[in-house]
C-alpha positions as CSV (number, residue, x, y, z in Angstrom):
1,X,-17.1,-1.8,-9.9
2,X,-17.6,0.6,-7.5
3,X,-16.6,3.9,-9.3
4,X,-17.7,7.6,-8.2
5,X,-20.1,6.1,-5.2
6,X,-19.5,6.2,-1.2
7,X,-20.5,3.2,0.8
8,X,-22.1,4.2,4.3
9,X,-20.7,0.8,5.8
10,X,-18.8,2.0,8.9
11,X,-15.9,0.2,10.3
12,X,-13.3,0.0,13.2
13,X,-9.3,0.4,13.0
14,X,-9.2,-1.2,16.9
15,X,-8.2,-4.3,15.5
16,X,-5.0,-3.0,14.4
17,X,-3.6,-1.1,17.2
18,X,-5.3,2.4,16.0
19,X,-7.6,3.6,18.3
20,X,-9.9,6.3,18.9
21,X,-9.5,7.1,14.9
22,X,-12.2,9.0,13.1
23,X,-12.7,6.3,9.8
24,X,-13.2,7.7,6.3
25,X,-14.3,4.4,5.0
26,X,-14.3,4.0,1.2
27,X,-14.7,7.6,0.0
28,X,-15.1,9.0,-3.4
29,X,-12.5,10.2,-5.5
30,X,-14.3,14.1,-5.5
31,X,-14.6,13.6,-1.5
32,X,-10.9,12.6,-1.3
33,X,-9.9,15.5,-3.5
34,X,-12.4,17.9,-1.9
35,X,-10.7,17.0,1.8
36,X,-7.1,17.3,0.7
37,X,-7.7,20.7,-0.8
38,X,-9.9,21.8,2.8
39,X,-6.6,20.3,4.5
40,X,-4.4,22.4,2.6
41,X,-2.5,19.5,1.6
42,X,-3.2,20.0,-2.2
43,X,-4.0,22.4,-5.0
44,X,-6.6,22.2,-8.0
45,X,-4.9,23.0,-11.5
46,X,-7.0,25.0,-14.2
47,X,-8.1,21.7,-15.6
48,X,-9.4,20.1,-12.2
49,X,-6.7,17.4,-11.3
50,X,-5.2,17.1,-7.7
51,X,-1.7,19.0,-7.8
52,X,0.1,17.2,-5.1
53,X,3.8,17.7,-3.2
54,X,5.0,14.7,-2.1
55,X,7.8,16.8,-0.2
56,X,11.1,15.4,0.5
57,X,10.6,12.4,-1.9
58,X,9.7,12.8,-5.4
59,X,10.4,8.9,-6.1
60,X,10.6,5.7,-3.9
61,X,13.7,5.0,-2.1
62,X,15.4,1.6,-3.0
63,X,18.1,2.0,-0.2
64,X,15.1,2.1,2.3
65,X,13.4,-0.7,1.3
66,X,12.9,-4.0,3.6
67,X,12.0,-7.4,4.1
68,X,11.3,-9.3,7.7
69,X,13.6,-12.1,7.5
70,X,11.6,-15.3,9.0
71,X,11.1,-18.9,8.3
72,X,9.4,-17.6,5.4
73,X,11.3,-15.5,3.6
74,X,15.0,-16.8,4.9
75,X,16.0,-19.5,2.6
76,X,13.0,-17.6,-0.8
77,X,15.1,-14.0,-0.7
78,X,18.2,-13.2,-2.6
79,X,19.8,-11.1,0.2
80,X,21.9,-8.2,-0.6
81,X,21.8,-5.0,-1.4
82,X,18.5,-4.7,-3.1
83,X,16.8,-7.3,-0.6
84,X,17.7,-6.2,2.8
85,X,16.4,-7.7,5.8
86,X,15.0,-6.3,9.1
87,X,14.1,-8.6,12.1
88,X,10.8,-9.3,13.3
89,X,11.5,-7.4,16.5
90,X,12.3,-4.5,15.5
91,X,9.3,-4.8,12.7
92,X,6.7,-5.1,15.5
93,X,8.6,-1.8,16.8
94,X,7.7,0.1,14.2
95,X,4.5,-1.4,13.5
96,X,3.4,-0.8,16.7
97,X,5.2,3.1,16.8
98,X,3.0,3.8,13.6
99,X,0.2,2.4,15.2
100,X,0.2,4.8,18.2
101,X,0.8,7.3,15.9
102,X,-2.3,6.9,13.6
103,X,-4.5,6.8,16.6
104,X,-6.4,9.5,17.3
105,X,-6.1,11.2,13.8
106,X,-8.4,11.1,10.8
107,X,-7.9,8.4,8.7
108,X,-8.6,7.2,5.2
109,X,-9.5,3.4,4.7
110,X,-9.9,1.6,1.5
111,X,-10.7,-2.5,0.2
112,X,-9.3,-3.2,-3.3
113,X,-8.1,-6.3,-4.4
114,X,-5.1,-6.9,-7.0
115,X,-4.7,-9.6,-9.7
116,X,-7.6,-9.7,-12.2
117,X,-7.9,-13.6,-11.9
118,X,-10.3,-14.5,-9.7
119,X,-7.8,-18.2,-9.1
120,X,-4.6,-15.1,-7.6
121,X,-6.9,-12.7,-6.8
122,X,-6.1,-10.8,-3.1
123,X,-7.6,-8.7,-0.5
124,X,-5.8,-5.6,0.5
125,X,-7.3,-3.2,3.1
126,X,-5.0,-0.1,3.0
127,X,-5.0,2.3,6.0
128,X,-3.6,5.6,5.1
129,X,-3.4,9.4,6.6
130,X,-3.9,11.5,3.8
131,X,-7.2,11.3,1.8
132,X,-4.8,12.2,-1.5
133,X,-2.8,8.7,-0.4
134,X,-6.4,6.9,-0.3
135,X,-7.2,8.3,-4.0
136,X,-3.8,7.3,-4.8
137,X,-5.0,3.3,-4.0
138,X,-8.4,4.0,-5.3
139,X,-6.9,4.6,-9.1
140,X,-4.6,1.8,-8.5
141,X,-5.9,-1.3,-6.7
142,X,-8.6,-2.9,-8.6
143,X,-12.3,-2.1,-7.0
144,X,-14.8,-4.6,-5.0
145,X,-18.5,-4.4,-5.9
146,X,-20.8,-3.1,-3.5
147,X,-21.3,-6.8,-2.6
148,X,-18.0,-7.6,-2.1
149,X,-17.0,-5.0,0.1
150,X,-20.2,-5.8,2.4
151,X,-18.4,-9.2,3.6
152,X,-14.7,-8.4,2.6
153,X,-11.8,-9.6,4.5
154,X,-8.4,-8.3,3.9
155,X,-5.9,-11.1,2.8
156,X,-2.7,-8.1,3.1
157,X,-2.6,-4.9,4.9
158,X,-0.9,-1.6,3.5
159,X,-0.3,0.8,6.8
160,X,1.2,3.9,5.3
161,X,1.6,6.8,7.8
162,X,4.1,9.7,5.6
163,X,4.1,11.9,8.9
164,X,5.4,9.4,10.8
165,X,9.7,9.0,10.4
166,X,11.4,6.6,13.3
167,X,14.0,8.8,15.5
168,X,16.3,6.1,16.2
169,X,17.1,4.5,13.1
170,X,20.5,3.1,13.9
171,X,18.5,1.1,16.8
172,X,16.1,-0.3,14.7
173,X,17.9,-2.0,11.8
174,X,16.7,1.4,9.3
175,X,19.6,3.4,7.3
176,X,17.2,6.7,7.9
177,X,13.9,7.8,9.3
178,X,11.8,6.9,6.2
179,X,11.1,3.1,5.8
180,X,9.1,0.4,3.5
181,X,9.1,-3.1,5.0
182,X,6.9,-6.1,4.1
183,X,6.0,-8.7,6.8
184,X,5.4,-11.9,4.8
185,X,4.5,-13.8,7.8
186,X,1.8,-10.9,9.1
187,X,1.0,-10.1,5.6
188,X,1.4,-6.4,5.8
189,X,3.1,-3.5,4.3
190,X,4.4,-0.8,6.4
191,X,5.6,2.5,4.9
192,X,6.8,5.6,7.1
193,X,8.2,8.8,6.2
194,X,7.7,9.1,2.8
195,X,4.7,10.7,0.9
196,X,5.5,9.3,-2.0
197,X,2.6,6.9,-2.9
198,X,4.5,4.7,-5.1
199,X,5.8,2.5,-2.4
200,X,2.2,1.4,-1.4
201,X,2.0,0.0,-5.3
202,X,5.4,-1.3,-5.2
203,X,5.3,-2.8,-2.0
204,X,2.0,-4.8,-2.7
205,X,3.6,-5.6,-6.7
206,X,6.7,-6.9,-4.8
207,X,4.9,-9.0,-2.2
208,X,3.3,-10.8,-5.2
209,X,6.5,-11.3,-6.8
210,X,7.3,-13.6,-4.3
211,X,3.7,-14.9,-3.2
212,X,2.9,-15.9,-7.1
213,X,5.9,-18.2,-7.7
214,X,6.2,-19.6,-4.8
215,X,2.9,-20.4,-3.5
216,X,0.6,-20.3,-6.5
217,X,3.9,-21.8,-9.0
218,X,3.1,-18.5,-11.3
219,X,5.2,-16.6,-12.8
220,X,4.5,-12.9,-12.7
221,X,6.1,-10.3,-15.7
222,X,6.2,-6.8,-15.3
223,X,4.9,-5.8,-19.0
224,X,2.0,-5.2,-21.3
225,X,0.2,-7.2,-23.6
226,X,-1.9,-6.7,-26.9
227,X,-3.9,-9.2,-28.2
228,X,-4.3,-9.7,-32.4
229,X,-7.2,-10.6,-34.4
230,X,-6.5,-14.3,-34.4
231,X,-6.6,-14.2,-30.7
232,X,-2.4,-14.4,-30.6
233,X,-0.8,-12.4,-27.7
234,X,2.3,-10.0,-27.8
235,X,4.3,-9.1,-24.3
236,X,6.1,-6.0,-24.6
237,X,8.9,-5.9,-21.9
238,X,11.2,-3.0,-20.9
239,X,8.5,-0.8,-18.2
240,X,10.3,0.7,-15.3
């Protein structure tokens, strides 16, 4: 895997809407952390971690959360109050508003894959615009070879942009400014307004909740597993 290495391949975000970006493309973790202390947007602690504040939310936000209800997801969702829904319309909005706002800016890119079976195994490219958000991904999201990352192609896309909360909620189909929708027809994740890094992980752990069962007929559990010396396997349920 590719660990504590920076790749020089150089890529463009003008595919996506965000133009004129300066691309930090697959960075180390000590150039990530290195950045975000130059940026002021994080501390070193005696023992050398990242000290981060998320600011206005510590957590993710449940009520927040959405899905684009489409031929896709209409008659696969339990709607309600955990599952809400947002129109395609006004998730091209937004998409589009984060877009604009990302252009321009500095911004942190990084391929990872999730699901350690190569049979479910998927591409996520995750734009982000704090380097302490791409370190986030880099410790989380499993990591391509050098090889892999020279022809990879990004089967989901995470757009996260903390700095950018919609004014017109109401309008758009939000409770608030912050948002976390997934676009199960466009394949991508969009989070704005919150800092709070956990809904990059969450929103790419929920899309294979639905993506596993219903297209690859697998179910997924949220738990851990031990193996014993006779090769028999014990799931241990109950994480948060």
């Amino acid at each position: 895997m590719v660990n504590h290495t920076q790749t020089t391949k150089t890529i463009s975000l003008d595919s996506y809407g965000i133009k004129d970006a300066t691309v930090r493309y697959q960075l180390s973790p000590k150039k990530l952390q290195e950045l975000t202390i130059e940026k002021g947007l994080g501390k070193e602690t005696s023992d050398g971690t990242l000290a981060i504040n998320t600011g206005k939310f510590t957590g993710r936000s449940p009520q927040d959360r959405f899905l684009v209800e489409d031929d896709y997801t209409r008659d696969h969702v339990w709607w309600g109050k955990t599952n809400k829904g947002i129109s395609p319309e006004n998730f091209d909005y937004l998409q589009s508003q984060i877009e604009q706002y990302l252009s321009g800016k500095e911004i942190f890119v990084r391929d990872g894959y999730v699901c350690a079976d190569p049979k479910y195994k998927m591409n996520v490219r995750t734009i982000t615009e704090y380097p302490w958000s791409n370190m986030f991904i880099y410790n989380m999201f499993l990591r391509p070879t050098e090889e892999e990352l020279e022809n990879f192609q990004e089967e989901w896309l995470v757009l996260c942009a903390p700095g950018y909360s919609c004014p017109e909620p109401d309008k758009y189909g939000l409770r608030q400014g912050n948002f976390s929708i997934l676009n199960f027809t466009k394949k991508i994740a969009l989070i704005g307004g919150s800092a709070y890094t956990g809904e990059m992980k969450k929103g790419i752990f929920s899309a294979l909740n639905m993506i596993l069962p219903v297209d690859k007929n697998v179910l997924p559990m949220h738990c851990s597993a031990n193996v014993g010396e006779a090769g028999d396997t014990a799931l241990f349920f109950g994480l948060s």
